[in-house]
PyMOL Python script that loads the backbone (N, CA, C, O; Angstrom):
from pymol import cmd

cmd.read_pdbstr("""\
ATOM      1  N   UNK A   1       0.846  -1.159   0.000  1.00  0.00           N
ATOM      2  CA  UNK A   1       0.000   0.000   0.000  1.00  0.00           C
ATOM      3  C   UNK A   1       0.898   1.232   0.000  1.00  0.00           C
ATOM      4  O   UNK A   1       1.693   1.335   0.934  1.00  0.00           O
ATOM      5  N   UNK A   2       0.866   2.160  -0.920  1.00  0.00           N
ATOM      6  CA  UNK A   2       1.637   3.233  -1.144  1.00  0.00           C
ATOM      7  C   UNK A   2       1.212   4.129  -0.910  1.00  0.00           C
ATOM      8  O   UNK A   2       0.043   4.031  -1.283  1.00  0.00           O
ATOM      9  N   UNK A   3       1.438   5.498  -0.302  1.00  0.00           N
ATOM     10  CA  UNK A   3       1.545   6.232   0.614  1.00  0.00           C
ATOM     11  C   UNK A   3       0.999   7.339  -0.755  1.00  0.00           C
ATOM     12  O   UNK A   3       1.256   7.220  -1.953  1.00  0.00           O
ATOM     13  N   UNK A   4      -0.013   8.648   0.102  1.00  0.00           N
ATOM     14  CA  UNK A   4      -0.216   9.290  -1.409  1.00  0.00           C
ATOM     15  C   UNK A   4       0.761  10.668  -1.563  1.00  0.00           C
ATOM     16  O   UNK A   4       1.318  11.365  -0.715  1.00  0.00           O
ATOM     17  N   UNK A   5       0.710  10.733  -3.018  1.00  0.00           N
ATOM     18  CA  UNK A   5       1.329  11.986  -3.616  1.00  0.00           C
ATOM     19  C   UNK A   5       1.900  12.676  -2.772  1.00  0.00           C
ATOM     20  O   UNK A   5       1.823  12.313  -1.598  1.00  0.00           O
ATOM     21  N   UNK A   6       2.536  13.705  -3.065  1.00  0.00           N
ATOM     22  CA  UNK A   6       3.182  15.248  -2.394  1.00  0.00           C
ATOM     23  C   UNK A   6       2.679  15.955  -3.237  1.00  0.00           C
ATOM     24  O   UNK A   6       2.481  15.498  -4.362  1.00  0.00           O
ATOM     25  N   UNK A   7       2.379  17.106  -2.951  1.00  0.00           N
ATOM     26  CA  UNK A   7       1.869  18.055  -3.734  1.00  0.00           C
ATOM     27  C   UNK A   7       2.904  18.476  -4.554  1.00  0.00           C
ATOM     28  O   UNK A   7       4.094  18.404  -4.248  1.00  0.00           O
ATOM     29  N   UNK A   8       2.425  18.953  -5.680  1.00  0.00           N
ATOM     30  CA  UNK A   8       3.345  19.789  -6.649  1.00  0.00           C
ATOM     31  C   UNK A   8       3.879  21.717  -6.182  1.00  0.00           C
ATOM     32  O   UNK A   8       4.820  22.355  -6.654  1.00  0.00           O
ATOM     33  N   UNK A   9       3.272  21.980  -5.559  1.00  0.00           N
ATOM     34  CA  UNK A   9       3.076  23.277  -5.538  1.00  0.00           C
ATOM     35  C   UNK A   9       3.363  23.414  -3.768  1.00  0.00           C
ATOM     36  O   UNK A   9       2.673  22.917  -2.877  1.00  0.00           O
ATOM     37  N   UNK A  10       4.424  24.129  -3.648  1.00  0.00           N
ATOM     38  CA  UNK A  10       5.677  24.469  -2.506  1.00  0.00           C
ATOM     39  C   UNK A  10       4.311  24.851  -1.479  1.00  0.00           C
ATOM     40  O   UNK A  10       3.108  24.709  -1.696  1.00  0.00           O
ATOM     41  N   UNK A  11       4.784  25.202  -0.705  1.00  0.00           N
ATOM     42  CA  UNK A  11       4.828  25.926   0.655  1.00  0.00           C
ATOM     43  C   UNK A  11       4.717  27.402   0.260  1.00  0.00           C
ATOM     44  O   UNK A  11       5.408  27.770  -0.690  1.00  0.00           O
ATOM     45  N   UNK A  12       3.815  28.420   0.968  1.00  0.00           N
ATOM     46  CA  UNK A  12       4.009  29.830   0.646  1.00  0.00           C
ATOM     47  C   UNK A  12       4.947  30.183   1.486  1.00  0.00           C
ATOM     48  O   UNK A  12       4.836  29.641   2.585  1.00  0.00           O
ATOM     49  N   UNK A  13       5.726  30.812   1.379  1.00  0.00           N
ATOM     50  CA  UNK A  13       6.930  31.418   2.340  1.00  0.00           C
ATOM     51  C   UNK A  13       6.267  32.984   2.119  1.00  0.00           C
ATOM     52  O   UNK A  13       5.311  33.458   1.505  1.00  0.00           O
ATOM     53  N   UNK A  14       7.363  33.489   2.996  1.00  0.00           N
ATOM     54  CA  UNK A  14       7.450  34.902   3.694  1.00  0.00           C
ATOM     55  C   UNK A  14       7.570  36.000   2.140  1.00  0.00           C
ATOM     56  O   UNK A  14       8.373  35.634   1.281  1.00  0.00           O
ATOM     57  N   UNK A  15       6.835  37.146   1.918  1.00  0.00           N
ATOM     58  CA  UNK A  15       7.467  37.667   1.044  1.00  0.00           C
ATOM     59  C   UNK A  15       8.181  38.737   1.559  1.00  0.00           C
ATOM     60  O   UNK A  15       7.988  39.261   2.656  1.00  0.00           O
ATOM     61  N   UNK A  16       9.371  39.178   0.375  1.00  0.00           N
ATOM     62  CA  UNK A  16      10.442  39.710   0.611  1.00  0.00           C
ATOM     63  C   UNK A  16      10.272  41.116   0.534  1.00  0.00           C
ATOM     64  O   UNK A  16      11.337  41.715   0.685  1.00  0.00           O
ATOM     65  N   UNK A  17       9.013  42.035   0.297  1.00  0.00           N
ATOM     66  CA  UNK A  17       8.819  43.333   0.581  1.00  0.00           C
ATOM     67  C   UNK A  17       8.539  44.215   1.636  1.00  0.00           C
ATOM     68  O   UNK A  17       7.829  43.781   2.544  1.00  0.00           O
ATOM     69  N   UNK A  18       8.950  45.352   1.697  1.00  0.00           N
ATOM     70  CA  UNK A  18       9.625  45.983   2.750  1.00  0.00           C
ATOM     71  C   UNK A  18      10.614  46.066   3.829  1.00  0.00           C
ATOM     72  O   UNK A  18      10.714  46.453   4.993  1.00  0.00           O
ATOM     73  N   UNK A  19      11.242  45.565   2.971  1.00  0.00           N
ATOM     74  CA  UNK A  19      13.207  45.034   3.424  1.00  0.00           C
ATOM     75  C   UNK A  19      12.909  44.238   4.726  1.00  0.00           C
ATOM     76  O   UNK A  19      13.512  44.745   5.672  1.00  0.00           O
ATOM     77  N   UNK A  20      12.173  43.155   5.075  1.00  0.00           N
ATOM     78  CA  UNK A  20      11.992  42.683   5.935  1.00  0.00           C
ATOM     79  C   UNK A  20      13.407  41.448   5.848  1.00  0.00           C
ATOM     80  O   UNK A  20      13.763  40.875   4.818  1.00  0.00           O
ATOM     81  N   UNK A  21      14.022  41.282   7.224  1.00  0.00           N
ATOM     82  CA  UNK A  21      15.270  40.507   7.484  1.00  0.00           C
ATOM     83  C   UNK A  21      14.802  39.258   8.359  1.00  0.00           C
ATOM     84  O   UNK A  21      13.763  39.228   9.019  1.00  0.00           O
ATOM     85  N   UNK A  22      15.657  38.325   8.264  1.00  0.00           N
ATOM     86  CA  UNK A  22      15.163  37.110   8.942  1.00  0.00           C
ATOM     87  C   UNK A  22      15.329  37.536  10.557  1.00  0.00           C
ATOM     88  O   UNK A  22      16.113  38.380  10.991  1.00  0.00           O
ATOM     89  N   UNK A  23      14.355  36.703  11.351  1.00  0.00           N
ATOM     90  CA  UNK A  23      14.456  36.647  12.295  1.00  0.00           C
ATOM     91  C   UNK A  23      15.687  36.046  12.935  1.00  0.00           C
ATOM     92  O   UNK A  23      16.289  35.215  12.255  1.00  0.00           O
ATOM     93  N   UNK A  24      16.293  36.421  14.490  1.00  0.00           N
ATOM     94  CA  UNK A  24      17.424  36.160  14.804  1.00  0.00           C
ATOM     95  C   UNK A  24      16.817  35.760  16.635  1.00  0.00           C
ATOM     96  O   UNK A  24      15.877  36.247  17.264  1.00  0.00           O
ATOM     97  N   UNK A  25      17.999  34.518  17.095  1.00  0.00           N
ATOM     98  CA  UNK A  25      17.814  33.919  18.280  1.00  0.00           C
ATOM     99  C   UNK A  25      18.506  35.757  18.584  1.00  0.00           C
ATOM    100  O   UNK A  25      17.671  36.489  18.052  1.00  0.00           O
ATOM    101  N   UNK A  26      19.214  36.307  18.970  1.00  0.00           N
ATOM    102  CA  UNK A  26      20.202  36.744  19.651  1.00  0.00           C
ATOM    103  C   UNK A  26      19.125  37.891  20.399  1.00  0.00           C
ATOM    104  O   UNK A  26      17.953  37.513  20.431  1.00  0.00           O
ATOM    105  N   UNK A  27      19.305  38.743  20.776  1.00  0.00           N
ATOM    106  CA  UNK A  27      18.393  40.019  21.076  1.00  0.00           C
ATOM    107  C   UNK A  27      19.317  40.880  20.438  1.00  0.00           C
ATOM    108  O   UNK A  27      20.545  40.939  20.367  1.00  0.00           O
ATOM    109  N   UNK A  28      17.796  41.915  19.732  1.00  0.00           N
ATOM    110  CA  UNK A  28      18.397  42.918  18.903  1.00  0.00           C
ATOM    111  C   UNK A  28      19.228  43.982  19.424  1.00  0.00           C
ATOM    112  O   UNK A  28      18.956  44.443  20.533  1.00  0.00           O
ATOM    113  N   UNK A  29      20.292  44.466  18.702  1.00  0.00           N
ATOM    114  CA  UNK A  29      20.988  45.560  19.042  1.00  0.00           C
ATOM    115  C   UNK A  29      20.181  46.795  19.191  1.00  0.00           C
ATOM    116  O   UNK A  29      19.168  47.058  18.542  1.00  0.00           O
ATOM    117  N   UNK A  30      20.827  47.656  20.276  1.00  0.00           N
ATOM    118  CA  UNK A  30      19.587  48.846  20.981  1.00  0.00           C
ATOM    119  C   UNK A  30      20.506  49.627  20.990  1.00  0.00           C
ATOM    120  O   UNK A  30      21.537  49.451  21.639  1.00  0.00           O
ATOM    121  N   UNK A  31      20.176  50.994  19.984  1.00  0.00           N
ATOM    122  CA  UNK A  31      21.720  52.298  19.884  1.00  0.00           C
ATOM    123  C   UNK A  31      20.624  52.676  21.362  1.00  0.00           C
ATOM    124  O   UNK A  31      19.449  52.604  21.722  1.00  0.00           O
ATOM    125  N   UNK A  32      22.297  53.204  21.947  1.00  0.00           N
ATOM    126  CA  UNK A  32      22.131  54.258  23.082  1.00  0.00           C
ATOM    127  C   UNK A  32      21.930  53.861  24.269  1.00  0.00           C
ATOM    128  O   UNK A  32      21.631  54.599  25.208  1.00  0.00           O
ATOM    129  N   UNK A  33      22.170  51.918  24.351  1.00  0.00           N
ATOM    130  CA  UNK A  33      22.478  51.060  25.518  1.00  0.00           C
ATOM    131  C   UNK A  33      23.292  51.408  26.638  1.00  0.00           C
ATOM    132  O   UNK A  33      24.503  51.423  26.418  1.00  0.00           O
ATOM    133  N   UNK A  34      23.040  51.591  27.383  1.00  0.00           N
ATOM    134  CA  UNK A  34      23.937  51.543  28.591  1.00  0.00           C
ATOM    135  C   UNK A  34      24.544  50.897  29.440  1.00  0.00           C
ATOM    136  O   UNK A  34      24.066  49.792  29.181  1.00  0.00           O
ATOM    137  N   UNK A  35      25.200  50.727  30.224  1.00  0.00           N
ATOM    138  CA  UNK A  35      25.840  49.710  31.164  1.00  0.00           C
ATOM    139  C   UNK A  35      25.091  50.528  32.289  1.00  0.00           C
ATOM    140  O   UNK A  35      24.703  51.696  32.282  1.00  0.00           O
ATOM    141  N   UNK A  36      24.993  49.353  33.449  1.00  0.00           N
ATOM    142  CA  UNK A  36      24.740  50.002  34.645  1.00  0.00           C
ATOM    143  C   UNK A  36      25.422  48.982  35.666  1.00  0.00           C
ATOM    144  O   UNK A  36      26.078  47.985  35.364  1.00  0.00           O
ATOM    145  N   UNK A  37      25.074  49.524  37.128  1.00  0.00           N
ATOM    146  CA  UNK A  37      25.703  48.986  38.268  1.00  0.00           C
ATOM    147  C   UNK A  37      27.237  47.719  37.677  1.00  0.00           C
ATOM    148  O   UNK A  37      27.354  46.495  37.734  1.00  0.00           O
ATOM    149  N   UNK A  38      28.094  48.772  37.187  1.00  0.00           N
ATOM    150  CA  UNK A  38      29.204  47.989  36.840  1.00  0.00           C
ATOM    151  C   UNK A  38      29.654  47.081  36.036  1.00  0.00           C
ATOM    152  O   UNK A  38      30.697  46.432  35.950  1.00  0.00           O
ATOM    153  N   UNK A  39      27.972  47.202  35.042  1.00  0.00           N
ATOM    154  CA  UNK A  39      28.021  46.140  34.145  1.00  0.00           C
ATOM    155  C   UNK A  39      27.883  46.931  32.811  1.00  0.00           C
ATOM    156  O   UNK A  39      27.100  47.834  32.517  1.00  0.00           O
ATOM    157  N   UNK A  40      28.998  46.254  31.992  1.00  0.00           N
ATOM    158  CA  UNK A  40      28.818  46.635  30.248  1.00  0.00           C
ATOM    159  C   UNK A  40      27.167  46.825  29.962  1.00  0.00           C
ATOM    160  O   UNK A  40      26.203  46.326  30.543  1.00  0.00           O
ATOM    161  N   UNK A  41      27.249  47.819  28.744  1.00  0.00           N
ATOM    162  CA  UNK A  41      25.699  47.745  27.818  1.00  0.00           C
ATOM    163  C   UNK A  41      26.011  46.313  26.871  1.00  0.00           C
ATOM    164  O   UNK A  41      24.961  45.911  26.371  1.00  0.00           O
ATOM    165  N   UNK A  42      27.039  45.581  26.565  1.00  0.00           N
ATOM    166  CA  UNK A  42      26.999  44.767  25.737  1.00  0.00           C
ATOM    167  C   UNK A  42      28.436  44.299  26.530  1.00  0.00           C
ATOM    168  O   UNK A  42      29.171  45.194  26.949  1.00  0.00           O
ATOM    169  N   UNK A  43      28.917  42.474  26.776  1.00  0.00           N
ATOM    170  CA  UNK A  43      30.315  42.284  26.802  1.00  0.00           C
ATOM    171  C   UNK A  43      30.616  41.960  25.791  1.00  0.00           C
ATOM    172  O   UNK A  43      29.938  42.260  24.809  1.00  0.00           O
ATOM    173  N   UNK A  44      31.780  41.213  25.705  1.00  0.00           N
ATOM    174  CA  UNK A  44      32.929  41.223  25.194  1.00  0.00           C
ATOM    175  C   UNK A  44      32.260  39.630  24.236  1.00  0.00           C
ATOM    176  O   UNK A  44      32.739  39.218  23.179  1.00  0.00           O
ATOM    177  N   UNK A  45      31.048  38.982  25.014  1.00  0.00           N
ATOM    178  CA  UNK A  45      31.063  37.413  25.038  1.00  0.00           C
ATOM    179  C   UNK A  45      29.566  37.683  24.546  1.00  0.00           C
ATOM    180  O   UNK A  45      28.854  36.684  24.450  1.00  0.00           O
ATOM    181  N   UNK A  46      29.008  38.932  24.220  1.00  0.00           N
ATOM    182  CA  UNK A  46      27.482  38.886  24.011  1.00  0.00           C
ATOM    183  C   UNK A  46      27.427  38.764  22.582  1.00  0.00           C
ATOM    184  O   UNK A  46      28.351  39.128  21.855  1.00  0.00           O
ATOM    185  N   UNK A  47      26.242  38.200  22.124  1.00  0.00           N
ATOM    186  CA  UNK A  47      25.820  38.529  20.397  1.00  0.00           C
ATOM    187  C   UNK A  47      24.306  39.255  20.565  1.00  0.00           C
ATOM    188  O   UNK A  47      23.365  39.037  21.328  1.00  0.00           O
ATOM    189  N   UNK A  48      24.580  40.423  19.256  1.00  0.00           N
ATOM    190  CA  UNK A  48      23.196  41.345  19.490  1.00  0.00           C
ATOM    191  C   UNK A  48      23.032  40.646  17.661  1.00  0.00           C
ATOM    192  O   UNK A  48      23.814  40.166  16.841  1.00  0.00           O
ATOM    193  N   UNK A  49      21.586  40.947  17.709  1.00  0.00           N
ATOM    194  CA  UNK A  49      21.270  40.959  16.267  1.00  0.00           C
ATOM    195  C   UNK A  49      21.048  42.063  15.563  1.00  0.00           C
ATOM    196  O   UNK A  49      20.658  43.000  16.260  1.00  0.00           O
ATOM    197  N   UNK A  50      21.177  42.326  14.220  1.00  0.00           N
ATOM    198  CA  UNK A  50      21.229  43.822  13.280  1.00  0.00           C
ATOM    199  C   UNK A  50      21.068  43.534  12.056  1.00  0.00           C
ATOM    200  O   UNK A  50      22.082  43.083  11.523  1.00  0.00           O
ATOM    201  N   UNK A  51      19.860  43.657  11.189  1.00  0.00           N
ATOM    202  CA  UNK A  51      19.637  43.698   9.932  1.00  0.00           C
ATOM    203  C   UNK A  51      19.810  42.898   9.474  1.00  0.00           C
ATOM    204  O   UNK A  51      20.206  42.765   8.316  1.00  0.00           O
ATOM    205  N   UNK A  52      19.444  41.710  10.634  1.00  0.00           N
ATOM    206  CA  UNK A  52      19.228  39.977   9.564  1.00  0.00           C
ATOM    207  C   UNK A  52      21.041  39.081  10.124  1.00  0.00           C
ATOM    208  O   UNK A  52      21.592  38.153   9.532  1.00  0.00           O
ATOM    209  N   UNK A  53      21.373  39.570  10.987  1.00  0.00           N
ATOM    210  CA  UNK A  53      22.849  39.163  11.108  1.00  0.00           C
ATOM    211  C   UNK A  53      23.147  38.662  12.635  1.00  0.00           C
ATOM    212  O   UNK A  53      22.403  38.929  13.578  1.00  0.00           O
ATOM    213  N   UNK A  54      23.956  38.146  12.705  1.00  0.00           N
ATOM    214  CA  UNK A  54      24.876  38.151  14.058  1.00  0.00           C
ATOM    215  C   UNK A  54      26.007  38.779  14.158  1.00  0.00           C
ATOM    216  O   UNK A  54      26.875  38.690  13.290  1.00  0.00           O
ATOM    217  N   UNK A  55      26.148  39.590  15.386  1.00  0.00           N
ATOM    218  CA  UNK A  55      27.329  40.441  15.903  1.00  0.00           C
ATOM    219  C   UNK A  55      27.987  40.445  17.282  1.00  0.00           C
ATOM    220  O   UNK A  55      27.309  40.610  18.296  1.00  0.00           O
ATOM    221  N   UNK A  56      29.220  40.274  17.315  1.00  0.00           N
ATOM    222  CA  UNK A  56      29.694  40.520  19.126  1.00  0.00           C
ATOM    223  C   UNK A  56      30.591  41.263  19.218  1.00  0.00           C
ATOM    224  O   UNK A  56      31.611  41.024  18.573  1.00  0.00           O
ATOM    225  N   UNK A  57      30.514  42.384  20.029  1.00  0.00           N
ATOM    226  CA  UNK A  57      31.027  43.667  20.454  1.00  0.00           C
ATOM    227  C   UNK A  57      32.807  43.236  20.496  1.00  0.00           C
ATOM    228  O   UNK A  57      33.251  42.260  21.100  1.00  0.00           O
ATOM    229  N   UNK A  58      33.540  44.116  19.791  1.00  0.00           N
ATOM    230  CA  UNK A  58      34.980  43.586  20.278  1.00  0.00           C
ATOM    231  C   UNK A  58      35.176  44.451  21.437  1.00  0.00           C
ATOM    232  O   UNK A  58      35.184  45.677  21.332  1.00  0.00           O
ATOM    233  N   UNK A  59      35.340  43.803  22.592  1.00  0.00           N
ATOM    234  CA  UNK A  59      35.517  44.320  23.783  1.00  0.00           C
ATOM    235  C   UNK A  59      33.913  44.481  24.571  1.00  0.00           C
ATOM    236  O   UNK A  59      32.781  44.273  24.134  1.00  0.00           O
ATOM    237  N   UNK A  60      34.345  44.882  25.732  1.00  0.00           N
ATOM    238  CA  UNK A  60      33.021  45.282  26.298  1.00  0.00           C
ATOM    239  C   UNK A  60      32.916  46.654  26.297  1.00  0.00           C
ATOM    240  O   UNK A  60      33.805  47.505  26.282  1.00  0.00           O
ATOM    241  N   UNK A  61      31.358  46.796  26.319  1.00  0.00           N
ATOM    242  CA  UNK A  61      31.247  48.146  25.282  1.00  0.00           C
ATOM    243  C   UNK A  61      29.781  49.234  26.659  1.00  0.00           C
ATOM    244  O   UNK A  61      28.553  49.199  26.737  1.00  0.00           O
ATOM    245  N   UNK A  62      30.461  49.720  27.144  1.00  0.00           N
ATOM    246  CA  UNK A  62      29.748  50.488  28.505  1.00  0.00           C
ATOM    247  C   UNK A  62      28.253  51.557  27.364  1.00  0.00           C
ATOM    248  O   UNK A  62      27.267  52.162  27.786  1.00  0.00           O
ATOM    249  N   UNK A  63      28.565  51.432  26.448  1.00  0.00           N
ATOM    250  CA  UNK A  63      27.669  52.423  25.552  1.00  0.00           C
ATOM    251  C   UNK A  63      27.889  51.923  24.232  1.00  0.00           C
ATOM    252  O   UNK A  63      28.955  51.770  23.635  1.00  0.00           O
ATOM    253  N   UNK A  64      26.204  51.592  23.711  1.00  0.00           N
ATOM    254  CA  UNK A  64      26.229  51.313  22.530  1.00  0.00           C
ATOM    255  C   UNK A  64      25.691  52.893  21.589  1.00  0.00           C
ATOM    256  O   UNK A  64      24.504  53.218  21.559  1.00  0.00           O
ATOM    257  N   UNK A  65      26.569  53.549  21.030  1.00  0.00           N
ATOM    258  CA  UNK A  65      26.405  54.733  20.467  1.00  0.00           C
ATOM    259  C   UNK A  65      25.897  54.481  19.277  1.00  0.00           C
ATOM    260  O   UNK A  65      26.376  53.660  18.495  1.00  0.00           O
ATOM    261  N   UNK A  66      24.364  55.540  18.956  1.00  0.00           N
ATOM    262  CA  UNK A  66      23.223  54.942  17.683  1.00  0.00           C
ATOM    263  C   UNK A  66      24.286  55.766  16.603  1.00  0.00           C
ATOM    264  O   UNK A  66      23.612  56.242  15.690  1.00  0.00           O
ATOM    265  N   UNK A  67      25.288  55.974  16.494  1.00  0.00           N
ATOM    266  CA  UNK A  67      26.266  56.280  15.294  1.00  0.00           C
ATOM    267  C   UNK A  67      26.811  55.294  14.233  1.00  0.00           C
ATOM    268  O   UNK A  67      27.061  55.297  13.027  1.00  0.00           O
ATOM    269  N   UNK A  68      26.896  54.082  15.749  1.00  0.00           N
ATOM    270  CA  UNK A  68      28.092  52.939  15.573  1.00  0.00           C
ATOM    271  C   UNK A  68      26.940  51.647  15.644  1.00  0.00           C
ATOM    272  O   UNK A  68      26.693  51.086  16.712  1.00  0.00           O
ATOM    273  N   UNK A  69      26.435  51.355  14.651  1.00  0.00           N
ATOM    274  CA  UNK A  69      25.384  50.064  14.501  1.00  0.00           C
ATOM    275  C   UNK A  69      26.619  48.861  14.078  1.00  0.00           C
ATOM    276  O   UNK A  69      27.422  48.938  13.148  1.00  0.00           O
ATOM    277  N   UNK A  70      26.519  48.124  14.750  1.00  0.00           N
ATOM    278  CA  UNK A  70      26.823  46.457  13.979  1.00  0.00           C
ATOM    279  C   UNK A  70      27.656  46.642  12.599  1.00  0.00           C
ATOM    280  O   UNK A  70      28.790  46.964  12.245  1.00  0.00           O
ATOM    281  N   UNK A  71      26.897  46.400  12.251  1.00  0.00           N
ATOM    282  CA  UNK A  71      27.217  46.349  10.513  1.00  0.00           C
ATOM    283  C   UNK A  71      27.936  47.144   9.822  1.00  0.00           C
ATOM    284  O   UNK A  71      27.792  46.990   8.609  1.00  0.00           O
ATOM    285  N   UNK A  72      28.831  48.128  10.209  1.00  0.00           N
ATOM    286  CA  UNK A  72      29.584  48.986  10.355  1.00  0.00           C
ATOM    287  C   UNK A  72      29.128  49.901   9.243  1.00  0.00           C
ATOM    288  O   UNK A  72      29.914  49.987   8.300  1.00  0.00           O
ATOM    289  N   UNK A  73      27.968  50.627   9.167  1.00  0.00           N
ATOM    290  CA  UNK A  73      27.606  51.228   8.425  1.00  0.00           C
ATOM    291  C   UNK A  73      27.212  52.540   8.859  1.00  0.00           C
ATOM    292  O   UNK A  73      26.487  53.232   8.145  1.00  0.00           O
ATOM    293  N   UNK A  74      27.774  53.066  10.344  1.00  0.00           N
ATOM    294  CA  UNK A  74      27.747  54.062  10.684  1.00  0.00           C
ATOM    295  C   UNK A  74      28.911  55.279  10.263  1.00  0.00           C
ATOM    296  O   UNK A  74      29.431  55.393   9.153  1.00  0.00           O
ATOM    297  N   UNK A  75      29.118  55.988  11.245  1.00  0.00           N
ATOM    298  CA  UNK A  75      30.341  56.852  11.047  1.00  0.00           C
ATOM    299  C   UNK A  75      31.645  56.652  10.526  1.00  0.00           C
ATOM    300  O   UNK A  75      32.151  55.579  10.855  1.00  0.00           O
ATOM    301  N   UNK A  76      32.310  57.378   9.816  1.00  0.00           N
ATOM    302  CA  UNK A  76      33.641  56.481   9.477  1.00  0.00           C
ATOM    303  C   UNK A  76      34.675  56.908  10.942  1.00  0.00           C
ATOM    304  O   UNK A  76      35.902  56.876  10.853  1.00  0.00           O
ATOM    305  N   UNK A  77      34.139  57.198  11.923  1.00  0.00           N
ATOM    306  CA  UNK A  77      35.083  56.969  12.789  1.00  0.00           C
ATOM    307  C   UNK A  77      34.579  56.101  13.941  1.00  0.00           C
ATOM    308  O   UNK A  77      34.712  56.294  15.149  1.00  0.00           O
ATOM    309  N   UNK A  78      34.151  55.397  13.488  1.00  0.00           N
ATOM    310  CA  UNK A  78      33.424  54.653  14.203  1.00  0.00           C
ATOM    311  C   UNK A  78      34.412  53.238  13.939  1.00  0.00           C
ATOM    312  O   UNK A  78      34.308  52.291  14.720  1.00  0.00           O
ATOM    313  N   UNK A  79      35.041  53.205  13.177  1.00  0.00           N
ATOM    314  CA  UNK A  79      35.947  52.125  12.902  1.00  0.00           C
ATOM    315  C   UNK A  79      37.155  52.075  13.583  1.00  0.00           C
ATOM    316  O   UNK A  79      37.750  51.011  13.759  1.00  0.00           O
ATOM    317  N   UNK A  80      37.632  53.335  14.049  1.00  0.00           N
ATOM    318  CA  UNK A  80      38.474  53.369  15.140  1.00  0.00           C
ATOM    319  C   UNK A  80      37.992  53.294  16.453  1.00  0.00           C
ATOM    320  O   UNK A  80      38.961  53.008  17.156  1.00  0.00           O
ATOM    321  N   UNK A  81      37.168  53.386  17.015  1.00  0.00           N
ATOM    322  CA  UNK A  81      36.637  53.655  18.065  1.00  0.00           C
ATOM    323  C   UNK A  81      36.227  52.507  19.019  1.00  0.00           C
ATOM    324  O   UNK A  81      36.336  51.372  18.553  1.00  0.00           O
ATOM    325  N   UNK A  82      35.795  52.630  20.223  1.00  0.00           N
ATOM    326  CA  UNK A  82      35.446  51.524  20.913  1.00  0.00           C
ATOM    327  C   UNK A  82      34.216  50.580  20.689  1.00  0.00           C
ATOM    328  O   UNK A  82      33.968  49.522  21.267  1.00  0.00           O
ATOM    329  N   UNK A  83      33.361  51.353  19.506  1.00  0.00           N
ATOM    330  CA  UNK A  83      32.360  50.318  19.321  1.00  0.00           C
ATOM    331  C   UNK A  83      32.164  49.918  17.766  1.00  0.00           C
ATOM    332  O   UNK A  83      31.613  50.443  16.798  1.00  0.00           O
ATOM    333  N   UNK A  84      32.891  48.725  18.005  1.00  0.00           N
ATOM    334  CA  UNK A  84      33.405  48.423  16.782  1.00  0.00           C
ATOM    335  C   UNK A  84      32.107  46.549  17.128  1.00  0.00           C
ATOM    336  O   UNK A  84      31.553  46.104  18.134  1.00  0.00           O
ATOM    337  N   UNK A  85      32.142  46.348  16.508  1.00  0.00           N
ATOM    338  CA  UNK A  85      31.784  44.738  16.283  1.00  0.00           C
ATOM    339  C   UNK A  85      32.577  43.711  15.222  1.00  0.00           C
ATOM    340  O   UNK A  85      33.237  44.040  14.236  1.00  0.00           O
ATOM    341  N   UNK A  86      32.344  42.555  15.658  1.00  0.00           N
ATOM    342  CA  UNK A  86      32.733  41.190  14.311  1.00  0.00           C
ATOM    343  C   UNK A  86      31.814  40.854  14.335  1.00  0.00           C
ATOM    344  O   UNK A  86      31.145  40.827  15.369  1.00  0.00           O
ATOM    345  N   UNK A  87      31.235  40.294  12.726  1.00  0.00           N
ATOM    346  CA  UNK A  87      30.355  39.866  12.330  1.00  0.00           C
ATOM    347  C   UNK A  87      30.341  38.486  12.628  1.00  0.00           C
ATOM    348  O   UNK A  87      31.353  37.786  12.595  1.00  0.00           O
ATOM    349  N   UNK A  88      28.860  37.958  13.010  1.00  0.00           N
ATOM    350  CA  UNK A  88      29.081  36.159  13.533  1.00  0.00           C
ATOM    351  C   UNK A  88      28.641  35.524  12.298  1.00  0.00           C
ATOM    352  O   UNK A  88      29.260  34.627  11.726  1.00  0.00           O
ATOM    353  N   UNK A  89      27.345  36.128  11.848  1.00  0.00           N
ATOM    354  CA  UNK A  89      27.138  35.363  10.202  1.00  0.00           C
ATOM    355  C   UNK A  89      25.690  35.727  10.641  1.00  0.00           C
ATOM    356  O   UNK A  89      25.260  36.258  11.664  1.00  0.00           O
ATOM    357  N   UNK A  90      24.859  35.080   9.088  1.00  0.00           N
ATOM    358  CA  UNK A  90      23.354  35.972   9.052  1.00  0.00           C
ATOM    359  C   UNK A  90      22.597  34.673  10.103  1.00  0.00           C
ATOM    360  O   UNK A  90      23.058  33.739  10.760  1.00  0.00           O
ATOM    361  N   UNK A  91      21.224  35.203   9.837  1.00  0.00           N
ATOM    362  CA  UNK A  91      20.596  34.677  10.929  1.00  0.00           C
ATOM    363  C   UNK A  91      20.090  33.242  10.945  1.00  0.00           C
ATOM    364  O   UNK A  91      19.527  32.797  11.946  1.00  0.00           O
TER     365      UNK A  91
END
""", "prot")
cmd.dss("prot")
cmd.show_as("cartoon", "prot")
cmd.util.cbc("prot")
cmd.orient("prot")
């Protein structure tokens, strides 16, 4: 006894308008984070998510400045500076 058909015709997936990015485990990156009671806004060991990606702060980062996003598509001095990130890979 044989098992029936599969359909011909996929699955509807997500559509791709209004630059919508995949969802991410990590929690999203928040410009203008703070550290408090002695603790980083982001460490050294955290991953934030940003525009469909994974990111972790190089260093621990007492202030996440909304200049200096992830994806390094902020300021160009933002590449020298303390809030820099490495990319972990997309989501």
């Amino acid at each position: 006894m044989g098992g029936s058909g599969g359909s011909s015709t996929g699955g509807t997936g997500g559509s791709g308008t209004g630059g919508s990015v995949a969802m991410c485990d990590a929690p999203a990156w928040v410009p203008g984070k703070t550290g408090g009671n002695n603790m980083p806004a982001y460490a050294d060991d955290d991953v934030v998510s940003y525009q469909g990606k994974e990111y972790s702060p190089i260093g621990d980062m007492d202030y996440a400045h909304e200049s200096c996003p992830p994806d390094g598509s902020g300021a160009a001095w933002c590449a020298d500076s303390a809030y820099r990130y490495e990319e972990i890979g997309p989501c």
